[in-house]
C-alpha positions in Angstrom: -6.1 17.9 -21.3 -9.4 19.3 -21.2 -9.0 23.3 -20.6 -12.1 25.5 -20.4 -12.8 26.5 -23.6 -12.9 23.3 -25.0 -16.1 22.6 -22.4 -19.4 22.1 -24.1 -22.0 24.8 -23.3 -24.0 24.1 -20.0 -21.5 21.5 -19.4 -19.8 22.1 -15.6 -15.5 21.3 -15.0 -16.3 17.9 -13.7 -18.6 16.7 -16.3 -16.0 17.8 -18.8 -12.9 16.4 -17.1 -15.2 13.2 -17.1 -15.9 12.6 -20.6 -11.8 13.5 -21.1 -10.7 11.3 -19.0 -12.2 8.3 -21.3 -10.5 10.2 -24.3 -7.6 7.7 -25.5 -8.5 4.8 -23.3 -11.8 3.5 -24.1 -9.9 1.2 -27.1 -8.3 -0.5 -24.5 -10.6 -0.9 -22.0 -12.5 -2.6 -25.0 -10.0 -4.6 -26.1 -8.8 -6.0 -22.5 -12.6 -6.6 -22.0 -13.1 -8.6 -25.4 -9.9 -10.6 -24.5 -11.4 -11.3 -21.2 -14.4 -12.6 -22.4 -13.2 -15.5 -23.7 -12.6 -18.2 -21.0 -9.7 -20.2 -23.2 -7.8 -16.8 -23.0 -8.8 -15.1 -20.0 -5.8 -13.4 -18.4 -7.8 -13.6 -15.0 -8.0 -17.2 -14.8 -6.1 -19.2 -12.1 -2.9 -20.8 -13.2 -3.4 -24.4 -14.1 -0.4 -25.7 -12.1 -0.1 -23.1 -9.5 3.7 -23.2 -7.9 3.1 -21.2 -4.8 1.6 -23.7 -1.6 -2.3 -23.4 -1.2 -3.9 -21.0 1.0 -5.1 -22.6 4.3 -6.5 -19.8 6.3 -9.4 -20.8 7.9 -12.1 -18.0 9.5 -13.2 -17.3 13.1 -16.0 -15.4 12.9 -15.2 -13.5 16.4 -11.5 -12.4 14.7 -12.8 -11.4 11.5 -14.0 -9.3 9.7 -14.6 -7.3 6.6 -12.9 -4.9 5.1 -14.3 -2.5 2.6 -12.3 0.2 0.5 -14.1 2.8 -1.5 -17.4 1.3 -1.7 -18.1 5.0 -3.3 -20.4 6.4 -6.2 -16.6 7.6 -8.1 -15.5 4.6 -8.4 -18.3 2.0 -9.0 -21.4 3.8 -10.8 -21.9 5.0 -14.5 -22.1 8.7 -13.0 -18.7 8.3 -11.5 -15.8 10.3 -12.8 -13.9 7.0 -13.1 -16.3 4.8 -14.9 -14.9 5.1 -18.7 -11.7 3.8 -17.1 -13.0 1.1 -14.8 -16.4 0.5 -15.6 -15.5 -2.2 -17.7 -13.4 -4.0 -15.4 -15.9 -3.5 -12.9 -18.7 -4.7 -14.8 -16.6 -8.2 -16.3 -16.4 -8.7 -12.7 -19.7 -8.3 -11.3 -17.9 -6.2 -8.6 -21.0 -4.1 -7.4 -23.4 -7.4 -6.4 -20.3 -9.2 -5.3 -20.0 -6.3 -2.8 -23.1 -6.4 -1.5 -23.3 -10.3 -1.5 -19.9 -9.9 1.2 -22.2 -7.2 3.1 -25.1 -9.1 3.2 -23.3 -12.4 4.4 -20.9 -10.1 7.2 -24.5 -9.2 8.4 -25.8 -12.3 8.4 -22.9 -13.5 10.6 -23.0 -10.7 12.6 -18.8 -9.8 11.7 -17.3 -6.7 12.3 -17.5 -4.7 9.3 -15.9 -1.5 8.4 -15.4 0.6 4.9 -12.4 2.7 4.6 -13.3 5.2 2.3 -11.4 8.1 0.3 -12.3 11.6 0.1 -10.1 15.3 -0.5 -11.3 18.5 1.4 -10.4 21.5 -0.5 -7.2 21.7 2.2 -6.0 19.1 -0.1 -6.4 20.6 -3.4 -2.7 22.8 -1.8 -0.4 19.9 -1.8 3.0 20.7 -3.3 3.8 17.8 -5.1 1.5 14.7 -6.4 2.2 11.4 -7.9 0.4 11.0 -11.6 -2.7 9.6 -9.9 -3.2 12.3 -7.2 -3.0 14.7 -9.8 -5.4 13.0 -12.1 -7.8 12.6 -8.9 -7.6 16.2 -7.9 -8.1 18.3 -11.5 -11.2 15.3 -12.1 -13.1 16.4 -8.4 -12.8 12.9 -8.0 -13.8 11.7 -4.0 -14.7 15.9 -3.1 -15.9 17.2 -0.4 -17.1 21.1 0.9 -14.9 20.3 4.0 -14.0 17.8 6.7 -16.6 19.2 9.3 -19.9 19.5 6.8 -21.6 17.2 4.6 -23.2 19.6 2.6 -23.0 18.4 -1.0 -21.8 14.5 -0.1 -25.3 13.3 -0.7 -25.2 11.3 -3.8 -21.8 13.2 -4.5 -19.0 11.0 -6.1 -17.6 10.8 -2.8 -20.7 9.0 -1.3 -21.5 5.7 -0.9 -23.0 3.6 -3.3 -27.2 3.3 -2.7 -27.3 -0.2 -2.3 -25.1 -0.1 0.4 -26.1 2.3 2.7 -28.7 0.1 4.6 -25.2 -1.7 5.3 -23.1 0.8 6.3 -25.5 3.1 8.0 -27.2 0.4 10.4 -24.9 1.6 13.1 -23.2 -1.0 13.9 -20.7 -0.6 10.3 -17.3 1.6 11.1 -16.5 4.0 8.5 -13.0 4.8 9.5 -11.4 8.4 8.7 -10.7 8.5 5.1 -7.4 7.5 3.6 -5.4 10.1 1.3 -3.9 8.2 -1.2 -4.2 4.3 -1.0 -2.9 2.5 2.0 -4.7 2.5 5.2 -1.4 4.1 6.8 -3.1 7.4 7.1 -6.7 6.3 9.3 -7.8 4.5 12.0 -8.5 1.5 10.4 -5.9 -0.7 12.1 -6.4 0.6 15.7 -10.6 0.1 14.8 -9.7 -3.6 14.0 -7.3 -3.8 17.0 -10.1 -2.8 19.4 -12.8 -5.0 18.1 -9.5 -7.7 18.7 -10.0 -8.9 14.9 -6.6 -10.5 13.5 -8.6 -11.8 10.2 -9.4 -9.1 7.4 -11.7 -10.2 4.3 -10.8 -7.6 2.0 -12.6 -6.2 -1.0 -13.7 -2.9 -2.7 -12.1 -0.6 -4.8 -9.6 -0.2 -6.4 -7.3 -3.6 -6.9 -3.9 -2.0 -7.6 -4.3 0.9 -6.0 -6.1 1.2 -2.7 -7.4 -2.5 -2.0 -3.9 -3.6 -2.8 -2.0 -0.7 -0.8 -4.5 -2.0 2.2 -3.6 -5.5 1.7 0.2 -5.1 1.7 -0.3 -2.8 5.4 -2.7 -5.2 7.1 -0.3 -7.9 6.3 2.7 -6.1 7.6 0.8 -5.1 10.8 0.0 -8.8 11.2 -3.1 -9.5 9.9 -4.0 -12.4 7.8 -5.6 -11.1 4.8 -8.0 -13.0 2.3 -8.6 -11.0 -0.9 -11.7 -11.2 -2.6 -10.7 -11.5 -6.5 -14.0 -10.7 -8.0 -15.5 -7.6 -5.6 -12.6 -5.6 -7.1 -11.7 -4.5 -10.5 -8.9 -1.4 -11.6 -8.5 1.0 -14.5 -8.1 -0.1 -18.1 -5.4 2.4 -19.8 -2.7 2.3 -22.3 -0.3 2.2 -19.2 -1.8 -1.1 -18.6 -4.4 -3.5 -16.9 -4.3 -2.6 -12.8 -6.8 -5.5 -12.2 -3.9 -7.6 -13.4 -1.6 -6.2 -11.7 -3.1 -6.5 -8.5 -4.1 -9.8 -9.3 -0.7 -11.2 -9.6 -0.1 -9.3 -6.0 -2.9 -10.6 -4.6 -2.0 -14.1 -5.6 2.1 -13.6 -4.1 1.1 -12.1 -1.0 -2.7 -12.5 0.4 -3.3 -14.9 2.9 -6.0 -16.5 0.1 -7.2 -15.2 -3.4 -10.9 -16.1 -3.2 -13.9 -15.6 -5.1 -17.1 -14.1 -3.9 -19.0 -17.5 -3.8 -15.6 -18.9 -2.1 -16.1 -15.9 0.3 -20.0 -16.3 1.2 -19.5 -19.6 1.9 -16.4 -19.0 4.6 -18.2 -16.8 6.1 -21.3 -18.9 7.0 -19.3 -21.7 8.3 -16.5 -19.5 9.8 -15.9 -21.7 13.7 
């Protein structure tokens, strides 16, 4: 753990809890990264003789729409807190254009959208009792805010959304539902949003696949949704503990609705009935 007088002069807590956090883990997010590189042993790949039935969920482009989960700066840029633990996952998967390409083609279509971000108010920094994550979230800043009624300070904070999406999300017509707390949807609006715009079809992507795009997946399906899980505008820590993207992958594959890819995804959408 990083205490203060380790920190480097004119180096603030969460630029030091940053470059800690990659401390220990950057030889495995390398070495998962080399091993996915190479297509004859990519751990990512689809099973050659899949035994569960094919997916045969078809869109409607009234019912549907797009789900988004922590399109945020944290989680998905190089001045994140996260990114020596998931920039290489994010990067292998071209997460941060894939995203864009699903918001561009949602536009296009004109489908319901809606992002279901993650953020902590200093309120939250007094819970009694965390989960490893939670903890590791909290001492790292990670998803901060000055306080539920301000945004002083979110502007290209680590709790705000990524650049290139804002002429998505801030056109008015996106909803940004209240934030979720610790992965699952369970704690905002999202399903009664989704309810009132009468959509029963979620296209699910963001951030991140084991954690909160997963935890969103397994609610929307057991409120009744049917879910379609984007496989490549995701991607998950690398640690010693192990490889979430795979995780969730496996998950995905078991319990989504469909596992598709981003060019899979695009092309649904433009010929959704």
């Amino acid at each position: 753990m990083c205490e203060h007088h380790d920190e480097k002069p004119g180096m603030d807590r969460r630029q030091a809890l940053k470059a800690g956090l990659g401390v220990g883990v950057a030889a495995a997010a390398a070495a998962a990264g080399a091993h996915a590189a190479s297509a004859a042993e990519d751990p990512y790949a689809d099973p050659a003789s899949p035994a569960l039935p094919p997916s045969d969920m078809k869109l409607i482009g009234s019912r549907t729409a797009l789900v988004v989960t922590d399109p945020q700066i944290d989680f998905l840029s190089p001045k994140g807190v996260t990114w020596k633990v998931v920039g290489a996952s994010v990067e292998h998967h071209n997460t941060v254009e894939n995203i864009e390409r699903l918001f561009k083609a949602a536009k296009a279509r004109d489908l319901t959208v809606a992002v279901s971000p993650h953020y902590y108010y200093p309120t939250d920094k007094g819970w009694r009792f965390e989960g490893a994550l939670e903890k590791l979230m909290h001492k790292i800043g990670m998803f901060d805010r000055k306080g539920a009624l301000t945004t002083e300070g979110f502007e290209n904070s680590g709790a705000d959304f990524m650049p290139q999406y804002k002429p998505y999300i801030n056109d008015g017509k996106t909803i940004v539902t209240s934030p979720h707390k610790l992965y699952g949807n369970e704690s905002n609006d999202l399903v009664l949003q989704l309810r009132k715009q009468r959509v029963d079809q979620v296209i699910l992507a963001g951030m991140s696949a084991n954690l909160c795009t997963e935890s969103h997946m397994r609610e929307l399906l057991e409120q009744g949704f049917e879910v379609a899980v984007v496989k490549d505008a995701t991607a998950a820590a690398m640690l010693p503990e192990g490889d979430g993207y795979l995780a969730a992958l496996t998950n995905f594959r078991y319990m989504a609705n469909a596992v598709w890819s981003t060019e899979q995804a695009v092309e649904f959408i433009k010929n959704a009935a």
